[in-house]
matplotlib code that plots the C-alpha trace (Angstrom):
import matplotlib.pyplot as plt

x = [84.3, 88.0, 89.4, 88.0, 90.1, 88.3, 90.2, 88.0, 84.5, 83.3, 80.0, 79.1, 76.3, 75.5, 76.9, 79.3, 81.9, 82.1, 82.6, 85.9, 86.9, 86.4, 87.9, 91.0, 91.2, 90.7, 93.9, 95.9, 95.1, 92.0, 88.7, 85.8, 82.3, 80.3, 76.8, 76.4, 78.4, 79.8, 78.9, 81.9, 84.1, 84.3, 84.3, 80.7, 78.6, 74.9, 75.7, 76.8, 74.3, 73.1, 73.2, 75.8, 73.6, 71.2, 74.3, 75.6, 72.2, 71.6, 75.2, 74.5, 70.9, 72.1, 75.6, 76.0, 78.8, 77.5, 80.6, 79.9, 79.4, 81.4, 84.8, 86.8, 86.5, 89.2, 86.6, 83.3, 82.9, 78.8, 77.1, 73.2, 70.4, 67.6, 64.8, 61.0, 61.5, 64.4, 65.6, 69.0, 71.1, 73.2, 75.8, 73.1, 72.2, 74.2, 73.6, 75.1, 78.3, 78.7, 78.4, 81.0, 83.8, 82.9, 83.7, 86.2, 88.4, 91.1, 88.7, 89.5, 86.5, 86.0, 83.4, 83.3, 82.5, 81.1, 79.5, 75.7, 74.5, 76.3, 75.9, 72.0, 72.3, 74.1, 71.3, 68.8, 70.1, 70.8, 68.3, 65.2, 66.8, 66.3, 63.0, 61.5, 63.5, 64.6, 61.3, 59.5, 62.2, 62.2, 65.2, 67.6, 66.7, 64.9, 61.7, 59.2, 58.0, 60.9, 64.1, 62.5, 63.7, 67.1, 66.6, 65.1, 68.1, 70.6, 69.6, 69.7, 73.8, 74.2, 72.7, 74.3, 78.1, 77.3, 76.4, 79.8, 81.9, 79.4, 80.0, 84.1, 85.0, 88.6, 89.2, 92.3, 90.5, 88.2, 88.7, 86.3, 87.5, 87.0, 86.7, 87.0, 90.3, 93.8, 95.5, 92.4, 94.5, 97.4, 95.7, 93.1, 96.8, 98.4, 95.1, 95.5, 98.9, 98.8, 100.1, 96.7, 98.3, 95.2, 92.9, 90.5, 86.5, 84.6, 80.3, 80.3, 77.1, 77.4, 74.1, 74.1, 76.6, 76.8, 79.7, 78.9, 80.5, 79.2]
y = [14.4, 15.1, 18.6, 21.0, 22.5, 25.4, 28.5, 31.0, 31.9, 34.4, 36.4, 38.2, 38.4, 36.8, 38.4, 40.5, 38.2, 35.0, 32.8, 35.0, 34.0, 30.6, 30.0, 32.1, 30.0, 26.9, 27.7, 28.1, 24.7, 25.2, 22.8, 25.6, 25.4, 27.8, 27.3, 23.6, 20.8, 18.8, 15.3, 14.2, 14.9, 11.8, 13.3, 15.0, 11.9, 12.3, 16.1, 15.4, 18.0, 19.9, 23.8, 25.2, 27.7, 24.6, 22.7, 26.2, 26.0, 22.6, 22.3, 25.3, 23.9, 20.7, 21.1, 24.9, 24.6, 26.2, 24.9, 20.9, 19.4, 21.0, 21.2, 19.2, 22.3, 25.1, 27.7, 28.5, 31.3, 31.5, 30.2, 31.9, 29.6, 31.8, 29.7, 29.1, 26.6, 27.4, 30.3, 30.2, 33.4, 32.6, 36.2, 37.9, 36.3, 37.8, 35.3, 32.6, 35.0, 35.3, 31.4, 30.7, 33.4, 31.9, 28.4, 28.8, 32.0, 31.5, 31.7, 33.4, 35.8, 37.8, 39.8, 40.2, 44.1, 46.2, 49.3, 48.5, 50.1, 48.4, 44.9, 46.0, 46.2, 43.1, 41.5, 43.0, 41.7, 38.2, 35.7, 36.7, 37.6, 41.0, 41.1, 38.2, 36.0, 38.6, 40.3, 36.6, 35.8, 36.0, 37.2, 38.9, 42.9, 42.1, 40.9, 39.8, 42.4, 44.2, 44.1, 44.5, 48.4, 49.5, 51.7, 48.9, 46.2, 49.1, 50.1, 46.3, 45.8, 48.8, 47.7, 44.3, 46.1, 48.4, 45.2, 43.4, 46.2, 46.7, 42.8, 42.7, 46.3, 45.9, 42.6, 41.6, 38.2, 40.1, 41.6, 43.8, 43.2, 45.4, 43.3, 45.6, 47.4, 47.2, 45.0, 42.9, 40.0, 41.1, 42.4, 38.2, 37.0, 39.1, 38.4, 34.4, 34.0, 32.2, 33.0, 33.9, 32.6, 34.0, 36.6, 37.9, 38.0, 34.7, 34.2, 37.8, 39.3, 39.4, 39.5, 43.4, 46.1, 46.7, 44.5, 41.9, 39.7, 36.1]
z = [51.1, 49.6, 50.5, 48.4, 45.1, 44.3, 43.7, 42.4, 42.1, 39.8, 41.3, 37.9, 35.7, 32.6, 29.4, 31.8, 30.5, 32.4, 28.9, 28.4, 31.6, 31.7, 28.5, 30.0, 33.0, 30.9, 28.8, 31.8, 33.1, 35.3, 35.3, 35.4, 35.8, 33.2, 33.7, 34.3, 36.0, 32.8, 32.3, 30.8, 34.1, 36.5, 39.9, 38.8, 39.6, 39.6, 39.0, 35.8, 34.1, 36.4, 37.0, 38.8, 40.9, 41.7, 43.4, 45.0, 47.0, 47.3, 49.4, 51.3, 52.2, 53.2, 55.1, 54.9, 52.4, 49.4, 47.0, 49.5, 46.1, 43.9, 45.2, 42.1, 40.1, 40.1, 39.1, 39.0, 36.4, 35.5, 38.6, 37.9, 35.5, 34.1, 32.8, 32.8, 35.3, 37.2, 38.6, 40.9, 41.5, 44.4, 42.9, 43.8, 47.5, 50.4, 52.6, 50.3, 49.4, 53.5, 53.7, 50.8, 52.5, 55.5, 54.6, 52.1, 54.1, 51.4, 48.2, 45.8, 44.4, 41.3, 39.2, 35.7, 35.6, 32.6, 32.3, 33.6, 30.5, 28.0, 29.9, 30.0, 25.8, 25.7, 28.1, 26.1, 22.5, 23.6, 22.7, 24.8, 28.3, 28.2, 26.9, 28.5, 30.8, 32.9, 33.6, 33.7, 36.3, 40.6, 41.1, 44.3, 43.5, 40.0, 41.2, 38.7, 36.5, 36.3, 34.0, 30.8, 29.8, 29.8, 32.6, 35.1, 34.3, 34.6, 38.1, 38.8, 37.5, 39.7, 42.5, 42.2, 41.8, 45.1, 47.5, 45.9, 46.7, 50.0, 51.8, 50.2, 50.5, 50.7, 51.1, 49.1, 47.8, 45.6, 42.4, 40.3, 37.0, 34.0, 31.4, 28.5, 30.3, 28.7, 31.6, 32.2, 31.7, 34.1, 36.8, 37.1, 37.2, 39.5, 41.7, 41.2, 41.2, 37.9, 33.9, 32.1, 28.7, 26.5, 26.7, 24.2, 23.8, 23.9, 22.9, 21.6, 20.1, 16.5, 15.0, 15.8, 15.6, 19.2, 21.1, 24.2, 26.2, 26.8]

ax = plt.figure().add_subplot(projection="3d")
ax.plot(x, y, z, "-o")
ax.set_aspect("equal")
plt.show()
């Protein structure tokens, strides 16, 4: 296998911003992953159209080396699938957040913060996550049953948060970033070492008056 180019992996949860980061990191150069390995990239092989969080576990299952397959990307910025079928959430999984620092000591690690209850609105206005997926789903600290009222998903973000800040404390390759704060945008450059050229809101909920982040 080549020697690995990944550079940053985002450990946040969906609508906490991740399509507002990839686009960033997209403008300034980087290949990122959002969701799903793209087919149209040539180093993605048999990949080509598979979930991101299915190939985080498949490498770390097979060689230990949760990123082992995808290591041509710069950045992995949505890295969790939700559906009736599948359900991977390696954010969520401390052992696979141990295994990725412990394989990649010079990764670079991020996570897309908002406030848990306006991330649990956005969760709960987006298609049927909220309402359906997320309490239909097995998931690290949102076991089946649970996430379908404000109150259950917001005790969930929060929980989620605490174990980040928990296994990093410290540790100068993380960054909680507040999406929504004025120097968002300076302080994921100053933490990559690279010009962020835009910054702005990307797959924002528009179909209510409330505002989310994709």
């Amino acid at each position: 296998m080549t020697e690995s180019k990944l550079k940053l992996v985002n450990l946040g949860l969906p609508k906490s911003g991740t399509t507002t980061l990839a686009h960033a990191l997209e403008q300034a150069g980087w290949l990122c992953a959002d969701h799903k390995v793209r087919r149209s990239i040539k180093q993605s092989g048999t990949l080509g159209g598979d979930h991101v969080g299915r190939v985080i576990y498949r490498g770390y299952f097979e060689t230990g080396d949760p990123f082992h397959h995808l290591g041509f990307y710069d950045a992995l910025t949505e890295i969790s699938v939700l559906r009736k079928d599948l359900t991977f959430w390696p954010q969520c999984d401390h052992a696979v957040i141990q295994a990725m620092r412990r394989t990649h000591p010079d990764l670079r690690f991020v996570v897309t913060y908002r406030p848990p209850d306006k991330l649990s609105d956005s969760m709960r206005r987006w298609n049927n996550l909220g309402s359906v997926r997320l309490p239909n789903g097995v998931i690290p600290g949102l076991p089946h049953g649970f996430g379908g009222t404000d109150a259950e998903r917001v005790r969930w973000i929060e929980g989620h948060y605490a174990m980040l800040r928990d296994i990093f404390g410290n540790d100068r390759h993380f960054l909680e970033l507040p999406m929504d704060a004025p120097d968002a945008r300076q302080r994921l450059a100053a933490h990559l070492g690279l010009d962020i050229p835009w910054w702005g809101r990307k797959n924002v909920n528009d179909t209510t008056p409330a505002e989310g982040l994709g």
